[in-house]
N, C-alpha and C positions, 0 to 999 in steps of 0.2 A: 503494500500500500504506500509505505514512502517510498518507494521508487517513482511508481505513478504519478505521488503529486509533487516530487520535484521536478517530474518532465512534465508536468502541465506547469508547474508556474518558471520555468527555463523557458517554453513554447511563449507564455504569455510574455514574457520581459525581454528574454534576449539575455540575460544575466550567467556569466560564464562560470559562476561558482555555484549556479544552481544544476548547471549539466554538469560540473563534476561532482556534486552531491549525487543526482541520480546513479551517474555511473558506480561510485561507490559504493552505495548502499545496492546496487542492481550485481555488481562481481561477488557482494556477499551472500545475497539470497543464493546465486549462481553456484555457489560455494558450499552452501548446504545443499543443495539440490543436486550438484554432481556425487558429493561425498554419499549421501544418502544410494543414490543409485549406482553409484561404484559398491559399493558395499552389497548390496541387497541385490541387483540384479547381474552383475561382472563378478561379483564371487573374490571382493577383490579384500584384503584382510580388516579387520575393524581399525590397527594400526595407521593405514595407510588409505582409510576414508578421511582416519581424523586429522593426518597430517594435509590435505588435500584440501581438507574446510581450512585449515589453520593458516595454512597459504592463503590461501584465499582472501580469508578475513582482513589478517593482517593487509596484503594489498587494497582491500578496500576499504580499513581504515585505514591508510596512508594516503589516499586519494581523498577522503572525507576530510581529514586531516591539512591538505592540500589546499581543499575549494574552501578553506576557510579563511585563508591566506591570501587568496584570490583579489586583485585589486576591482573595484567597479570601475565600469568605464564609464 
């Protein structure tokens, strides 16, 4: 659901720290959802779903992290 409404208020503004919130918080849900189906449908070890979210996360809070930073234009 934040993903969604930061790509509608990025669509509505133009504001470059609101597409990198989206994209952030959108690599994390990403991130439990490949982990999850790695896991459970790839047969792949529970070690190495969680390391897979953990990546992940991490990346997309460094990105969230980021668009905070972000100057307005």
């Amino acid at each position: 659901g934040i993903t969604y409404i930061a790509y509608r208020a990025y669509r509505r503004t133009g504001v470059p720290s609101l597409r990198m919130l989206g994209i952030g918080f959108g690599i994390i849900t990403f991130g439990a959802l490949l982990a999850g189906i790695a896991h459970q449908v790839l047969s792949v070890s529970l070690e190495m779903g969680i390391l897979i979210n953990s990546v992940l996360v991490a990346i997309g809070l460094g990105i969230i992290m980021y668009s905070l930073y972000l100057e307005r234009e």
